[in-house]
C-alpha positions in Angstrom: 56.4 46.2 149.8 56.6 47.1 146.1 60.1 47.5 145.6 60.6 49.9 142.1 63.6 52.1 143.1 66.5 52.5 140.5 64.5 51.9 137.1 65.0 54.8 135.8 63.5 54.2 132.2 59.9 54.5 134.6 57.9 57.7 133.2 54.6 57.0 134.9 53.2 54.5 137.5 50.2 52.5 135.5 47.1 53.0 136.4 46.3 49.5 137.6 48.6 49.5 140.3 46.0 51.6 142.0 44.4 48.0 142.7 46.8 47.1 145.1 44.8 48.9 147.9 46.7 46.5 150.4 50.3 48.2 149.9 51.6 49.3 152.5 55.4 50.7 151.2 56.4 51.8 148.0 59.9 52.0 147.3 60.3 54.8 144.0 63.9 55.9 145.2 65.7 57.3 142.5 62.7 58.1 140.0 63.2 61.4 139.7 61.4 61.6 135.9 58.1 60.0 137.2 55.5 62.7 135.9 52.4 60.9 136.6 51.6 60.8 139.9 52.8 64.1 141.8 55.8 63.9 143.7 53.5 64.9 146.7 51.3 62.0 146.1 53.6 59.0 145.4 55.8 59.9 148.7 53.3 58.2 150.3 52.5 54.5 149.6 48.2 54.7 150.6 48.0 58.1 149.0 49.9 57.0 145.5 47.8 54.1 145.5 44.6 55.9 145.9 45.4 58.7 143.6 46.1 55.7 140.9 42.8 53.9 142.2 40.4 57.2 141.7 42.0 57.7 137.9 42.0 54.0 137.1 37.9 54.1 138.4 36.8 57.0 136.8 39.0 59.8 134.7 38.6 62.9 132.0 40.1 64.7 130.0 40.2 68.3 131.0 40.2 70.8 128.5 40.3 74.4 130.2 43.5 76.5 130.6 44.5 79.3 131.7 45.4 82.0 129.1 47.7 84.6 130.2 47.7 88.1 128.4 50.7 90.3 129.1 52.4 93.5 128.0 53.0 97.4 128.6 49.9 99.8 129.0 47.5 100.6 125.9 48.9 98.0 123.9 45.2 96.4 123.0 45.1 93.5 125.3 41.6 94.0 126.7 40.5 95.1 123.4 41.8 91.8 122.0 40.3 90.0 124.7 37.3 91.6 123.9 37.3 90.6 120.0 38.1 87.2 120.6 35.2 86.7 122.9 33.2 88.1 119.9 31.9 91.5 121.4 32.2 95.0 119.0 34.5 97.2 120.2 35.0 100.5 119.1 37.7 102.8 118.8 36.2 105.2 121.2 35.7 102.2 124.2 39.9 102.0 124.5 40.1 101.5 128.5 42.8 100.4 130.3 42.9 97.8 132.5 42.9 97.9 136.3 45.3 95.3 138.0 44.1 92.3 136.6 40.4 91.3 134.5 39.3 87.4 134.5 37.4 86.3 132.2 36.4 82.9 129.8 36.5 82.2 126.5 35.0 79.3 124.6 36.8 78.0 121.3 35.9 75.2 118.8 37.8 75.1 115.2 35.5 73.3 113.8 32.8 70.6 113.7 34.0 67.9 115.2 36.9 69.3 117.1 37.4 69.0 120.7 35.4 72.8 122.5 38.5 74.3 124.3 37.4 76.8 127.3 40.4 79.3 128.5 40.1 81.4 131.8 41.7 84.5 130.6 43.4 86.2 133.1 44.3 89.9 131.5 47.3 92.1 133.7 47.2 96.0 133.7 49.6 97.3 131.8 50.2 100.1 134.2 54.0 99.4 136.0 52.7 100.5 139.4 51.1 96.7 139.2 53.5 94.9 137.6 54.9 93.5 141.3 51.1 91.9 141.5 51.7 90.2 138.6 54.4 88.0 140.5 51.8 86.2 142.5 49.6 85.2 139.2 51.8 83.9 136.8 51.3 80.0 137.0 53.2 77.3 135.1 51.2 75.0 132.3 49.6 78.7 131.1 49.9 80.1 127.9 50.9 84.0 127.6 50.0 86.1 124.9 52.5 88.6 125.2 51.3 91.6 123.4 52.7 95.0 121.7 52.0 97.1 119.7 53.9 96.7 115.9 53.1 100.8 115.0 55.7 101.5 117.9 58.4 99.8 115.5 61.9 98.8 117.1 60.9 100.4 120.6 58.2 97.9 120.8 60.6 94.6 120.1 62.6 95.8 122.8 60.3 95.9 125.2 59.3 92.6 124.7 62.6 90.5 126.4 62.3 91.8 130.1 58.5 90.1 129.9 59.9 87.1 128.6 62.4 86.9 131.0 60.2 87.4 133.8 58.0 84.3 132.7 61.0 82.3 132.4 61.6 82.9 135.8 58.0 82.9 137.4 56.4 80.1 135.5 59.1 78.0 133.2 57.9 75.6 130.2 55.6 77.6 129.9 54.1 78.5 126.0 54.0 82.0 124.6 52.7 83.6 121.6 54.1 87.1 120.9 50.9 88.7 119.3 51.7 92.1 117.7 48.8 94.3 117.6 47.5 97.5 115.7 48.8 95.8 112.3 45.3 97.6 110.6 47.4 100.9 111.7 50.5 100.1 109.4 50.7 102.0 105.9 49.9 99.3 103.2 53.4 100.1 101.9 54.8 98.9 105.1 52.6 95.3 104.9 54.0 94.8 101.5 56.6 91.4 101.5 60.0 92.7 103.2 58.3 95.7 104.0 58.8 97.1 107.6 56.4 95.3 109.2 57.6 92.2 108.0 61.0 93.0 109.3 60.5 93.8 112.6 58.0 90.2 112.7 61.5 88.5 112.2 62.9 90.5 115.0 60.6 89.2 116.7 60.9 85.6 115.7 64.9 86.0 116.0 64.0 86.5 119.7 61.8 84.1 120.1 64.3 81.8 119.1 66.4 82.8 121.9 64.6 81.4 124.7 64.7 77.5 123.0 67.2 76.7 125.7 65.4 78.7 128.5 63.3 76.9 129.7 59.9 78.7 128.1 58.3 77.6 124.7 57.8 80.6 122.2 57.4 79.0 119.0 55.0 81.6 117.4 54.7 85.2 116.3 51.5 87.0 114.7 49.7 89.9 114.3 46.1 90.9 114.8 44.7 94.4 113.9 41.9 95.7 116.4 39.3 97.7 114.6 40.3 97.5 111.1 40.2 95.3 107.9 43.8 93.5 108.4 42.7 91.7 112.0 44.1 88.4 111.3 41.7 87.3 114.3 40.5 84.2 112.9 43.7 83.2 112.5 45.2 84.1 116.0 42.2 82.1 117.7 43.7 79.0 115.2 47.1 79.7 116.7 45.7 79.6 120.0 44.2 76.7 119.7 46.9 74.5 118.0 49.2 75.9 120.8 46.8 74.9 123.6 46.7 71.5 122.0 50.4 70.8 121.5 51.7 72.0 125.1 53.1 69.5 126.7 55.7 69.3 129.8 58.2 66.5 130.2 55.9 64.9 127.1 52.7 65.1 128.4 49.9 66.8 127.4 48.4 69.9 129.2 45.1 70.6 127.6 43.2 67.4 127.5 45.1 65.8 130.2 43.2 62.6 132.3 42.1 63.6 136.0 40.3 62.1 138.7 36.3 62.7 138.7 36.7 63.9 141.9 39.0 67.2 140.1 36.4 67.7 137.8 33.5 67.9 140.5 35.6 70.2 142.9 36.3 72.8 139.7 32.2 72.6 139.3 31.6 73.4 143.0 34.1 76.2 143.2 32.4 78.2 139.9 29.0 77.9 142.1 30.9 79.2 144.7 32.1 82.3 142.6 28.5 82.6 141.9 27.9 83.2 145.5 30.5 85.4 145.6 29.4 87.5 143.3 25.5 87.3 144.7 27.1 87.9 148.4 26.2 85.1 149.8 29.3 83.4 150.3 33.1 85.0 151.4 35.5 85.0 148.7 38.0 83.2 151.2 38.1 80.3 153.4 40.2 79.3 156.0 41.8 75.6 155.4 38.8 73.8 158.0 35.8 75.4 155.6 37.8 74.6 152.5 38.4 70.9 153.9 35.0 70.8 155.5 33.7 71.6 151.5 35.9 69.2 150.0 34.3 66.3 152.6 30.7 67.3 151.9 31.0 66.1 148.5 31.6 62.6 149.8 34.7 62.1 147.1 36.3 58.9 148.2 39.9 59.4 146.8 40.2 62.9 148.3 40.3 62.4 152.1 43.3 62.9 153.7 44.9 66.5 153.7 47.6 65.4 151.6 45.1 64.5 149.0 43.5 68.3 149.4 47.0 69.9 149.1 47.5 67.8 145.7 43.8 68.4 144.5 44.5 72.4 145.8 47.8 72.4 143.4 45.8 71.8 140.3 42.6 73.8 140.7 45.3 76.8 141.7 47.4 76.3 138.5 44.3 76.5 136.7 43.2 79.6 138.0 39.9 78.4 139.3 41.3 79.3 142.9 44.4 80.9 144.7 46.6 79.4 147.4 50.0 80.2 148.8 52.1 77.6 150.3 53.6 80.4 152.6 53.6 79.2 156.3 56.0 82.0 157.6 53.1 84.5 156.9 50.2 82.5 157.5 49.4 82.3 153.8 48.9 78.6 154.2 45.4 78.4 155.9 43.8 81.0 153.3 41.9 79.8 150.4 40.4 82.3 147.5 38.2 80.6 146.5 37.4 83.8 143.7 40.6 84.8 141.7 39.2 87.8 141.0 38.1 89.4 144.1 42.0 88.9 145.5 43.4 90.9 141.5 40.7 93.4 142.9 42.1 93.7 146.4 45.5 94.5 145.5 44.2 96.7 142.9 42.5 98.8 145.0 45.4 98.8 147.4 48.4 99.5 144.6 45.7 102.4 143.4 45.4 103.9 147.2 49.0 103.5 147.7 49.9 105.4 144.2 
């Protein structure tokens, strides 16, 4: 027996306890501030030891994230999304989006910078979806909350019932309040203290509101869509730099060690959405298939199905698949194994409904 409880400066277990395959009992009462491993891991003495074992053999950092863009209707999200994945959009393609779009976007600074990918996930505006959006707003994200600066002081005060709901839904997360259709202010109105530079410091007054909150919103910019004043190279920068310094409880989100084992389960389940898409495979499994995968890859550290719930956690704060701990409406045994094909169900069935 390992006896640990009551040392309370402990952060994280080191890694080369995971070479004490012969513990049996691990005693980690009071340790409430451990952030490395899971609390569902480290409850149990063979499983904690195991998890430590497969990071200790063979770890990565993981640099993917998923980048949330949110807002009212026709405020240039998907157009955004659009620009930053380097298509040409023009005025005439506006289109709103359906429930929710998914999509990926690569990002490198520079030479010599770590590539950054983000699954973007990009909600309807449209308020008959806005109770879907409950079930896809994931902590260790980043939002992009987006309006649009042309609509002046009615589109700052929009903006703090969005905030509020990711406070609640997903807390520590970052946001970035990205103001859009700045090539549509008169050039009087860019001028220093000029309108648009006002209501940018409303902005950033409310921002400053939600330090004790729970929810990290340290930046505001701006970004024009079509025009000359699109800031867009320097919103990607801002993404980037905010990707890079989220952390929760001091670690690190983007970039953060996992097992092998994580890395190769992410890779099977984006060939599975290629199946998906081909239909050749069912964009759901039941827990047996989705265990029955997991075991055909032979990974020795994920066995039990405590390790599959902990390995499920991660790959469905990610976005690269959906589970819901719900047992009371047998939520529990159902595994989307494609994101976007469960946004499209209940799109289809809010738009049949309206």
């Amino acid at each position: 027996c390992l006896e640990l409880s009551k040392n309370l400066g402990i952060s994280n277990l080191p890694l080369d306890m995971g070479r004490l395959q012969k513990l049996t009992e691990l005693n980690l009462e009071g340790l409430n501030n451990i952030k490395d491993p899971p609390r569902s891991v480290r409850s149990n003495a063979k499983h904690c030891i195991t998890y430590l074992n497969s990071k200790l053999r063979s770890t990565r950092g993981y640099y993917r994230m998923k980048l949330v863009l949110v807002g009212k209707q026709e405020r240039g999200k998907t157009t955004l999304v659009a620009r930053l994945q380097g298509k040409n959009v023009r005025e005439s393609d506006n289109q709103s989006t359906v429930g929710i779009d998914v999509s990926e976007w690569k990002f490198t600074p520079r030479f010599g910078k770590q590539s950054f990918t983000f699954n973007i996930w990009d909600f309807g505006g449209q308020e008959e979806y806005y109770a879907t959006h409950q079930c896809f707003l994931t902590e260790r994200s980043l939002y992009l909350l987006v309006w649009n600066i042309t609509h002046g002081e009615e589109g700052v005060a929009e903006l703090k019932p969005w905030l509020d709901n990711i406070a609640l839904r997903a807390p520590n997360s970052r946001v970035i309040i990205v103001a859009t259709f700045y090539d549509k202010v008169p050039e009087a109105d860019r001028e220093p203290g000029g309108k648009a530079q006002m209501l940018l410091q409303k902005v950033a007054d409310l921002a400053g509101e939600y330090g004790n909150k729970k929810l990290q919103v340290q930046r505001v910019t701006f970004v024009g869509l079509h025009g000359k004043q699109d800031n867009l190279e320097n919103l990607k920068k801002v993404i980037y730099e905010e990707a890079e310094a989220y952390e929760i409880k001091g670690d690190k989100v983007m970039g953060r060690s996992i097992p092998a084992s994580y890395h190769a389960l992410d890779t099977r389940l984006t060939e599975i959405k290629n199946e998906v898409s081909k239909g050749k495979q069912s964009p759901i499994m039941h827990f047996q298939e989705f265990k029955e995968m997991v075991q055909n890859r032979k990974l020795a550290d994920i066995v039990s199905d405590e390790e599959i719930k902990t390995v499920t956690l991660f790959l469905h704060e990610v976005g690269s698949l959906l589970h819901y701990d719900d047992r009371k409406n047998n939520l529990d045994d159902l595994y989307f194994v494609d994101p976007r094909w469960l946004c499209d169900l209940m799109s289809t069935v809010v738009t049949i409904h309206e």
